[in-house]
DOMIBA-725407 format. One record per residue (C-alpha): x, y, z; residue in three letters. Coordinates in steps of 0.5 Angstrom, whole numbers, plus 500, padded with zeros to 3 digits. Example, Ala and Ser with C-alpha at 12.3 -4.5 7.8 and 13.67 -1.06 7.14 Angstrom:
<recs>
525491516ALA/527498514SER/
</recs>
This chain:
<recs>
278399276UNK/273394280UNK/275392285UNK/271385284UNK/274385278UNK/280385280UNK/279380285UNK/276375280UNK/282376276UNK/287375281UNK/283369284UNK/280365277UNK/284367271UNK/292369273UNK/292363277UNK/293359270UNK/298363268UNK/303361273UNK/302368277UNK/301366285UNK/296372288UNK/297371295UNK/304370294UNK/305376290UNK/300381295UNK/300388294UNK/306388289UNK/301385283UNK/298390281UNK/292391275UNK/290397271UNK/285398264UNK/290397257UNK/287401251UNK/281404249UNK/279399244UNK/271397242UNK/271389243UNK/275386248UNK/277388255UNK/284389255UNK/288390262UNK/296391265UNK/298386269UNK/304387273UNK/309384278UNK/316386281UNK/319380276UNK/315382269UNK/309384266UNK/304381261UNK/297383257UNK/290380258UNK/284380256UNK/277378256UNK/275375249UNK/269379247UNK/264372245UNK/259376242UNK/263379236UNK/268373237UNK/263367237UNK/269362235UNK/274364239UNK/278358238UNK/278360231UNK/281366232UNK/287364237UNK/288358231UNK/289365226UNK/293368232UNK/299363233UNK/299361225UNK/301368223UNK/306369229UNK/309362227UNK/310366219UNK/312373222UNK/318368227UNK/320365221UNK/321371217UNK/324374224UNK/329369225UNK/331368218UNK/338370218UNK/340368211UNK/337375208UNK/337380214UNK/334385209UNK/329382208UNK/327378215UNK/321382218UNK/324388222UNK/318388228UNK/317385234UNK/312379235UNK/308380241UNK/308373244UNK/302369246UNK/302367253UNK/300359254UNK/296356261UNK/298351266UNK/295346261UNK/299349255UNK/292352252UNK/292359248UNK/286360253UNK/282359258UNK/275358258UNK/271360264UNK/264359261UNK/260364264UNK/266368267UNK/269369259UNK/274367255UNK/281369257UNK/288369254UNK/295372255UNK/299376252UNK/307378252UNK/307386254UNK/313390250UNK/318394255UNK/319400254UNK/314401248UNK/309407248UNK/301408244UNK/298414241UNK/291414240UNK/291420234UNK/297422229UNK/298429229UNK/305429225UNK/305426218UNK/312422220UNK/307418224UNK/303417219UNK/309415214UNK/312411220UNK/305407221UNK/303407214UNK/310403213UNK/310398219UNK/303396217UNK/304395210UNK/311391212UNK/306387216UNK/301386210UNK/308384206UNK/311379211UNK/304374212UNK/303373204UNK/307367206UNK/300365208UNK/296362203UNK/289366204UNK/284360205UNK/289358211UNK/286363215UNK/279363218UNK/274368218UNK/273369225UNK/268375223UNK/264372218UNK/263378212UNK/267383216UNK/268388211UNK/263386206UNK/259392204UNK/253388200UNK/252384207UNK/253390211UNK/246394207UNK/242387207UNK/243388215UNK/241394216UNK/236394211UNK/234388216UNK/235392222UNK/231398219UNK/225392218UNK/225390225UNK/227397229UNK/227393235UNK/229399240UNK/224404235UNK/231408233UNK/229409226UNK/225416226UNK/232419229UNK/236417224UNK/232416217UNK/236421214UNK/243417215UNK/239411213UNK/237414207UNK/244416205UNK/247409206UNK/242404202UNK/242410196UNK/249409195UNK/247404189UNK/253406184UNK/258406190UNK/256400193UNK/256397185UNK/264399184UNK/266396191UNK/263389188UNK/266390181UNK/273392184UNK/273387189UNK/272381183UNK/279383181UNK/284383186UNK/288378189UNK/286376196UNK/291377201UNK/292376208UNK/290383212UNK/290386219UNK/284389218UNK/284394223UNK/289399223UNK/288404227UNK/294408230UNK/293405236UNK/294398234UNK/301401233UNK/307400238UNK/313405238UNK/319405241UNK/318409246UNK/325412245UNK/326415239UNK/319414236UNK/321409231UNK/316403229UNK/316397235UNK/310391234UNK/303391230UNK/298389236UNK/291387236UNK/291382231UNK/284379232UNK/281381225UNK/287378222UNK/283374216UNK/284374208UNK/281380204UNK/284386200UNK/290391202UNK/285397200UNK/281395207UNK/288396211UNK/290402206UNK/283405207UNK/282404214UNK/288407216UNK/285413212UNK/280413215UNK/283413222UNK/289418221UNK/286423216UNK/279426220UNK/281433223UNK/276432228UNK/276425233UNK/272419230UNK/265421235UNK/266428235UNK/258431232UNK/262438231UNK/261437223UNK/262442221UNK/269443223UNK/271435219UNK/275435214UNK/281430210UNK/288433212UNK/292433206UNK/298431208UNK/297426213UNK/293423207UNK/300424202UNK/303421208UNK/300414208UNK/301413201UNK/308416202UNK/310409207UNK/305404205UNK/306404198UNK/314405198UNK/314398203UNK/309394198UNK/310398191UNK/314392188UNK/310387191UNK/302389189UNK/299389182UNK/296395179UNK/289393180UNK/291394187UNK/294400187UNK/289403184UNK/283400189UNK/287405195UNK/283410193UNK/276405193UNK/278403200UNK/279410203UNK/272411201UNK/270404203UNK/272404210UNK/269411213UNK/262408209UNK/262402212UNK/263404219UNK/258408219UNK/254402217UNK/256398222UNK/255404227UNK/248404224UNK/246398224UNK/249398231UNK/245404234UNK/239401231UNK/239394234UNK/241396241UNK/249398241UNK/251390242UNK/258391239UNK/261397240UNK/262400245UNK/258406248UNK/259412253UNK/252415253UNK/246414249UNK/246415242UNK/254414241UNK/253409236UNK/250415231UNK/254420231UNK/260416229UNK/256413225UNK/254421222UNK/262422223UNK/264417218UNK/258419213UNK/261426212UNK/268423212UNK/265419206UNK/263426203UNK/268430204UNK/273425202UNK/269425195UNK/268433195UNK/276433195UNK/278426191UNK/283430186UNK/287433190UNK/288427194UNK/287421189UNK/294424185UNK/299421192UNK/297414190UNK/298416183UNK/
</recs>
């Protein structure tokens, strides 16, 4: 880690959380948390406890008071089903991760040009995968995710701030990239007209997502659920906290059911450009549909449980929409690690699109 991070944090940010540098010395120690796209995200440990903190990316969050207004909102309805004690079989099972408050009692601590930052509670003894390799873990993820969605339909969706505004909205996303096609501000497009081309032709695709939409109930979703924003219990593997609740918003349960196809099923890694060797794994697919729908199955409508299918399809497009528009305009919210990254996911996730679709008989009959 750099050295002169390392040293900002300790001098200008921990200080506001109680954490004395010079008394601590040697024995605080820092070190990187995660491989998420968006915030910066690091351990900080000292002999007595352990906490998370994070730089809040402003450019992707540019209300980041907003953000941490959703954040306590739905720790406060995920503690109230927690500490419900009058029906235990019905108390939400997980932890809640706790947000840490300043000094001065603020959810975060704004230091203009140095960023936004915040803290959070950090879990003992719990532990993060970044791939499924087993369809227990699918199955396992797939029901803590959807036991999260279950629990926050307390909230009213309107309740809830658009942190992101038009995140998963597939029309807005192709006017952006037909946009950022107009303008090719960094002369990108020549390299990847082929993958532009795929994605505005979508038309009867684009038109069943905004017809399907108009018929489902909102509800409120965690909208990134990846596996790594799962905590297990280091253990025995059991399911501990649903993390990383930044892009928790009104929207749709196919988002969180297709995003988590999306995530677990691929054979290959999410920026991987072997192509050829992408393909949907069947059982990790069964697997999800197995956890997520025996937690929500009594609670969801049938127009829900029939639009599963739609979000599996959804999410893989739309990421490589997003993908694209952010190799076309300059790679400003994803992270990269060479030039041309942003393409190959975005690559990736088209022919995820396609191979879902070559074998939709197969995989449609689980959620049926």
């Amino acid at each position: 880690m750099d050295a002169r991070l390392t040293d900002f944090i300790k001098q200008h940010v921990l200080v506001h959380f109680d954490l004395n540098w010079l008394e601590l010395g040697d024995s605080l120690q820092l070190s990187p948390l995660g491989k998420g796209h968006i915030n910066q995200t690091f351990l900080v440990q000292w002999p007595q406890g352990a906490m998370v903190l994070q730089r809040i990316n402003t450019h992707v969050f540019s209300c980041p008071k907003s953000l941490m207004d959703n954040l306590h909102r739905v720790y406060q309805c995920l503690m109230g089903s927690h500490l419900d004690k009058q029906d235990p079989l019905t108390r939400y099972q997980l932890a809640i991760p706790r947000p840490l408050m300043t000094n001065k009692h603020q959810s975060m601590l704004d230091l203009g040009e140095q960023g936004v930052w915040r803290g959070m509670e950090y879990l003992e003894s719990s532990h993060c995968i970044e791939q499924v390799d087993t369809s227990a873990q699918a199955e396992t993820a797939a029901r803590a995710f959807a036991h999260f969605s279950r629990h926050l339909m307390a909230i009213e969706p309107d309740k809830m701030q658009d942190v992101i505004p038009d995140f998963h909205d597939l029309s807005q996303r192709i006017k952006s990239l037909t946009q950022t096609v107009k303008e090719d501000p960094r002369q990108r497009l020549e390299g990847c007209q082929h993958w532009v081309d795929f994605a505005v032709n979508q038309t009867n695709f684009i038109e069943e997502v905004n017809h399907t939409l108009s018929l489902l109930p909102r509800r409120i979703c965690h909208n990134d659920t990846k596996i790594n924003n799962l905590l297990f219990k280091m253990h025995d593997m059991t399911a501990m906290a649903v993390i990383d609740l930044d892009t928790c918003m009104s929207g749709y349960l196919l988002y969180d059911f297709g995003d988590m196809v999306r995530t677990f099923c691929s054979t290959v890694e999410e920026d991987s450009h072997k192509l050829e060797q992408l393909g949907v794994r069947e059982t990790i697919f069964a697997a999800i549909c197995k956890g997520y729908l025996s937690e929500l199955g009594d609670v969801i409508s049938l127009a829900e449980k029939q639009s599963l299918w739609l979000g599996a399809r959804l999410m893989c497009f739309m990421l490589g929409v997003r993908f694209l528009i952010d190799h076309l305009a300059g790679d400003h919210y994803f992270k990269i690690q060479y030039p041309g990254h942003n393409l190959v996911r975005a690559a990736n996730q088209f022919t995820l699109y396609q191979r879902l679709l070559e074998q939709e008989a197969d995989l449609v009959a689980y959620i049926y």
